[in-house]
C-alpha positions as MATLAB code, in Angstrom:
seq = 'XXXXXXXXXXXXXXXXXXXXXXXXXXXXXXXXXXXXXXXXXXXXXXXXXXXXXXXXXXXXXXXXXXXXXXXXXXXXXXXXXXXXXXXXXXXXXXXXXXXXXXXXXXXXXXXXXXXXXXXXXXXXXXXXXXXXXXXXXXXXXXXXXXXXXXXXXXXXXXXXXXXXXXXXXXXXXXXXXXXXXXXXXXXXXXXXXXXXXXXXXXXXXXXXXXXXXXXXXXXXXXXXXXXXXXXXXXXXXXXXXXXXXXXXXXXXXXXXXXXXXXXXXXXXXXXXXXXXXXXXX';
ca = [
      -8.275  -40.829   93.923;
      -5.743  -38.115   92.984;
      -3.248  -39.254   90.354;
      -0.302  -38.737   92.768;
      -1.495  -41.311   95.131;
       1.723  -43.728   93.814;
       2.073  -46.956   94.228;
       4.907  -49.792   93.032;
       3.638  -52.150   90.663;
       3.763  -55.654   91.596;
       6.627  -56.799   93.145;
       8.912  -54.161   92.079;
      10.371  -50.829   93.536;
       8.529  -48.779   90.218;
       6.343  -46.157   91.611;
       3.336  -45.431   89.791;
      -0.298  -43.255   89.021;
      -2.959  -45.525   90.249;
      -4.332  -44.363   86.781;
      -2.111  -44.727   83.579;
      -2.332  -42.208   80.284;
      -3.009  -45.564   77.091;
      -1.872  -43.348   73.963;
      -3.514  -45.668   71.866;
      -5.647  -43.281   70.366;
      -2.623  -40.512   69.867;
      -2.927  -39.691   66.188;
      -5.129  -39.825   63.183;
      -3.758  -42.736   61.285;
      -6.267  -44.903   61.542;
      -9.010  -43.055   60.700;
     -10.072  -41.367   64.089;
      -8.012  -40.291   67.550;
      -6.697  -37.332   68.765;
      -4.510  -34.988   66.537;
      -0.440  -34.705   67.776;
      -1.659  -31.116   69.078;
      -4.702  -32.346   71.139;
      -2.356  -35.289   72.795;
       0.238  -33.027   73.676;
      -2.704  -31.375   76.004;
      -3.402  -34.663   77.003;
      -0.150  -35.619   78.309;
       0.438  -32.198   79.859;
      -2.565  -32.300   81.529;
      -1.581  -35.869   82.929;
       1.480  -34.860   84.261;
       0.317  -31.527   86.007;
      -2.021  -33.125   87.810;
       0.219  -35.344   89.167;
       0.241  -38.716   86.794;
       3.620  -40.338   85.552;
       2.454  -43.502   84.249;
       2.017  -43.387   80.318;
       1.309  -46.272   78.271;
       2.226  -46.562   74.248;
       3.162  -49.230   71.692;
       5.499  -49.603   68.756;
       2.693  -50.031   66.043;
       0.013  -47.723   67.524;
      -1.299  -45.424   64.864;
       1.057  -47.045   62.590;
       4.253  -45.522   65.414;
       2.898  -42.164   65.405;
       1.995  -42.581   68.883;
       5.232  -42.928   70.299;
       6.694  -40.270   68.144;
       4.110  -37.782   69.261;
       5.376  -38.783   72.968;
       8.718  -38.396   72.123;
       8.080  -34.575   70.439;
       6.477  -33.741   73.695;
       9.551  -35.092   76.307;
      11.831  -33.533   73.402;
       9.971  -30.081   74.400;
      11.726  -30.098   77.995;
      14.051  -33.024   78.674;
      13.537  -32.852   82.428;
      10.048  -34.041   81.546;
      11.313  -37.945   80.835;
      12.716  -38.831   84.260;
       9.172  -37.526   85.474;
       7.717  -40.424   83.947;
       7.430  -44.021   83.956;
       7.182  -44.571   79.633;
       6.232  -47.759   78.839;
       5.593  -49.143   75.472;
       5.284  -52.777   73.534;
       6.635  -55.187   70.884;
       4.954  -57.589   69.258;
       3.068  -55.740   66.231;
       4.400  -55.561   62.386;
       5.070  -52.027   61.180;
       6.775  -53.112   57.885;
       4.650  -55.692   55.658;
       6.139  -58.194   54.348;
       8.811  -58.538   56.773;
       8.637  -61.784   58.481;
      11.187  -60.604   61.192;
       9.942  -57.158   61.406;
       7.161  -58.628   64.108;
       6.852  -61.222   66.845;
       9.046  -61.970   69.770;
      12.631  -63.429   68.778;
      15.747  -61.999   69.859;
      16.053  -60.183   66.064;
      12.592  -59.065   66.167;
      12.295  -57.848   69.604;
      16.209  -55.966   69.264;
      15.104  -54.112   66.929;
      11.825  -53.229   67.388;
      13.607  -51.809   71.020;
      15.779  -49.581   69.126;
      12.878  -48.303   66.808;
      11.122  -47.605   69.909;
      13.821  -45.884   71.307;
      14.361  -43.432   68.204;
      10.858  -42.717   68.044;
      10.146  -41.629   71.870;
      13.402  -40.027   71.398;
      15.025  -41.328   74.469;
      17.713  -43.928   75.365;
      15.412  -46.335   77.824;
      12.094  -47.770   78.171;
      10.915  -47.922   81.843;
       8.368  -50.435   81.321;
       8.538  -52.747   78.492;
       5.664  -55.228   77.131;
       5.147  -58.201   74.733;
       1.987  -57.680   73.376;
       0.566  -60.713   73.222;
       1.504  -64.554   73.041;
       3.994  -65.683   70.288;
       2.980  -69.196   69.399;
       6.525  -69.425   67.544;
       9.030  -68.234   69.170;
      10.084  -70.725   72.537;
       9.326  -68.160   75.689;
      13.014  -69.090   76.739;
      14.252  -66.808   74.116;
      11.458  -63.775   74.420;
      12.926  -63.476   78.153;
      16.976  -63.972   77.501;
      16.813  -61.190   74.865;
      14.592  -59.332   77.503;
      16.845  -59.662   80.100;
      19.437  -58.429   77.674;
      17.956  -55.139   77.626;
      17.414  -54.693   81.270;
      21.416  -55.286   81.646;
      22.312  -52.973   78.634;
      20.261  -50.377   80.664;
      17.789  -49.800   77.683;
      14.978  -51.377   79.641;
      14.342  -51.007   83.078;
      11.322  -53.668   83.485;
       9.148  -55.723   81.622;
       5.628  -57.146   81.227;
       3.332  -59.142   79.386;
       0.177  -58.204   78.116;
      -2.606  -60.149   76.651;
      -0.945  -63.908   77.172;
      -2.555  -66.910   78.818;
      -2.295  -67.147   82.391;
      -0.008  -70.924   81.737;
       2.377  -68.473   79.566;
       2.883  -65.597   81.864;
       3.266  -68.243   84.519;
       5.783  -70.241   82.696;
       7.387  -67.369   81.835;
       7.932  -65.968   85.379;
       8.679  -69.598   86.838;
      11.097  -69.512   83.816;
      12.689  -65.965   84.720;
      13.275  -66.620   88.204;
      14.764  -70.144   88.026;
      17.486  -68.472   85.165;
      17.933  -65.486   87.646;
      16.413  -63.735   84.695;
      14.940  -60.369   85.065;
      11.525  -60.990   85.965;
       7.707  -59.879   85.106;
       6.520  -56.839   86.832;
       3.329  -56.785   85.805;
       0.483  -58.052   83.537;
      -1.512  -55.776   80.903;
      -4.920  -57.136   80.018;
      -8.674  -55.858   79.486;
     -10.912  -55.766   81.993;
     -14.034  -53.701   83.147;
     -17.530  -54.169   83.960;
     -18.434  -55.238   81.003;
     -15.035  -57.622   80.690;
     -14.883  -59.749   83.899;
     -13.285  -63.284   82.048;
     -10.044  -62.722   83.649;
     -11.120  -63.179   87.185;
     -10.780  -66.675   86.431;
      -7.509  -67.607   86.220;
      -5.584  -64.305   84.620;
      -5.645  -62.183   87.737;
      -5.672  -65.294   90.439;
      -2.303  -65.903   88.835;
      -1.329  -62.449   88.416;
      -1.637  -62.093   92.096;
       0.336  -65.106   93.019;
       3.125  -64.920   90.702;
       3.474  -60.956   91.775;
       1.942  -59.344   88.818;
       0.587  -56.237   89.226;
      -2.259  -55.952   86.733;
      -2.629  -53.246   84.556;
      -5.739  -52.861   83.130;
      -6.528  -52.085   79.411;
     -10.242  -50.936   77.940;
     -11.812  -50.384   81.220;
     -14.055  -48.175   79.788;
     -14.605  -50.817   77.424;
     -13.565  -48.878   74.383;
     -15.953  -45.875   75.488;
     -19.182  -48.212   76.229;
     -18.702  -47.307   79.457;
     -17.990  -43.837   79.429;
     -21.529  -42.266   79.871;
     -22.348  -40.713   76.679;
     -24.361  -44.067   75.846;
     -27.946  -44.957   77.216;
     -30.831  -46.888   76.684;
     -32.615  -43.540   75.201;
     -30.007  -43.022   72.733;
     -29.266  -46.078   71.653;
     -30.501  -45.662   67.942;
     -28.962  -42.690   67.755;
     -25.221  -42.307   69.489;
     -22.907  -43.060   66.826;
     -19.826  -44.187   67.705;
     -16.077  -43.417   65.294;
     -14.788  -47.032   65.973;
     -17.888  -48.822   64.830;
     -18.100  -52.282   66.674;
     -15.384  -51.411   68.963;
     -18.266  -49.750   70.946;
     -21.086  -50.526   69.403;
     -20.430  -54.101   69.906;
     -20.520  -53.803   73.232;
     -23.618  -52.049   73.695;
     -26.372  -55.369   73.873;
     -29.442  -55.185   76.340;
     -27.092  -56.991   79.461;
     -25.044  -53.783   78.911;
     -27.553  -51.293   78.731;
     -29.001  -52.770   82.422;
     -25.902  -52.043   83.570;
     -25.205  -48.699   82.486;
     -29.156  -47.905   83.826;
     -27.571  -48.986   87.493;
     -24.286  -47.006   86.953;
     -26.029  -43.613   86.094;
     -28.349  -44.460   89.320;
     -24.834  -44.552   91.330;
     -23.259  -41.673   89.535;
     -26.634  -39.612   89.970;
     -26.775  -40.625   93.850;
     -22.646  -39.650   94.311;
     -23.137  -36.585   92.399;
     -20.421  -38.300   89.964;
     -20.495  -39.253   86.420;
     -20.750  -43.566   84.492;
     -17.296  -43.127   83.845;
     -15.854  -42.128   87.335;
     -17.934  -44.823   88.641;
     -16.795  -47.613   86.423;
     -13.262  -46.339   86.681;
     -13.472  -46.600   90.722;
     -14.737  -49.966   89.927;
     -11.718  -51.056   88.235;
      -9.439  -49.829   90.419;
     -11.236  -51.232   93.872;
     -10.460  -54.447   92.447;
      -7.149  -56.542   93.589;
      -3.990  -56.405   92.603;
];
């Protein structure tokens, strides 16, 4: 599918790639990932070809992701209302800190404007809480949410990685208040990740979620370059991330997926991708 077959996500006017850039892996802080250089390509590339959906968070490679994204949009300015930037909240970039994580209204404030400085622009398109807070009552996660969509510093927001009850609440929550409401849902999911077919996505597609999937590659398992004849041999730079992954259920799988591939005259990944994105919602 080419990248500028758009559609909105969920139940929202925001037009998107039907695939979106993750920048996890933009910089070398933690040990492995692409150099600032290399994602710059990347990102290029992306847009070229027709993508505008790019995906970031505030503590990925300890912030140097976002900053990389922002050095690239600084580059040419007309290049940030080309794209739908999202990034998330949630994750600690200054230890010690008990506020400098989590989602309360101080927390999530300023971890916006951090964001903001480091992307080098003055809104988000797409904002995300990372994952549940267990501490912090939802009520005040989406009032300081809805905060920033009226300010104009966010334009919509999204959870990613909650339980289907929280995202649920929240949205029940957000629409009784005549809060701003969720857009869409970020969570894993591949071939090799199918638990959220239970009740994640069921909800998801109920409460008008679209769902934007994260790892469905599975962290490079599925990518191609690993097979039954390699297996005691392809090394892998995040360790168990992959490797992990990679048990005998797996390998049966990847032995039908390079049958596919070979028979489409495609490759494991393309065919897992496809997979992912035949699914609903």
């Amino acid at each position: 599918m080419p990248l500028n077959s758009y559609a909105t996500l969920g139940r929202s006017g925001l037009r998107v790639s039907p695939f979106c850039l993750g920048a996890m892996t933009f910089g070398e802080d933690w040990g492995w990932g692409a150099t600032p250089e290399d994602s710059s390509k990347i990102i290029g590339t992306f847009l070229e070809r027709g993508g505008n959906f790019v995906d970031t968070a505030n503590f990925y490679t300890k912030g140097h992701s976002e900053k990389i994204i922002g050095d690239f949009i600084a580059q040419d300015r007309a290049r940030r209302e080309r794209m739908v930037l999202a990034t998330k909240f949630f994750g600690n970039l200054y230890p010690g800190d008990p506020n400098g994580s989590g989602a309360g209204r101080k927390a999530i404030v300023a971890q916006c404007e951090q964001s903001l400085r480091r992307l080098q622009t003055d809104y988000i398109d797409l904002y995300w809480l990372h994952m549940n807070d267990r501490f912090t009552p939802v009520e005040e996660t989406l009032r300081t949410l809805d905060d920033l969509v009226a300010s104009g510093k966010v334009r919509y927001i999204g959870f990613s990685d909650t339980p289907a009850w929280r995202a649920a609440q929240a949205q029940t929550i957000a629409h009784f208040r005549s809060w701003a409401p969720l857009i869409s849902l970020q969570i894993e999911y591949s071939l090799l990740e199918r638990t959220v077919e239970g009740e994640l996505i069921p909800m998801a597609q109920d409460m008008g979620l679209g769902v934007t999937p994260w790892g469905p590659l599975k962290s490079g398992a599925l990518s191609g370059k690993y097979t039954r004849e390699n297996r005691d041999e392809m090394k892998s730079d995040r360790g168990d991330h992959v490797t992990g992954s990679l048990t005998d259920q797996a390998y049966d799988l990847l032995d039908e997926l390079q049958k596919i591939a070979k028979e489409l005259g495609s490759t494991v990944a393309a065919v897992s991708l496809a997979w992912v994105h035949s699914r609903p919602v």
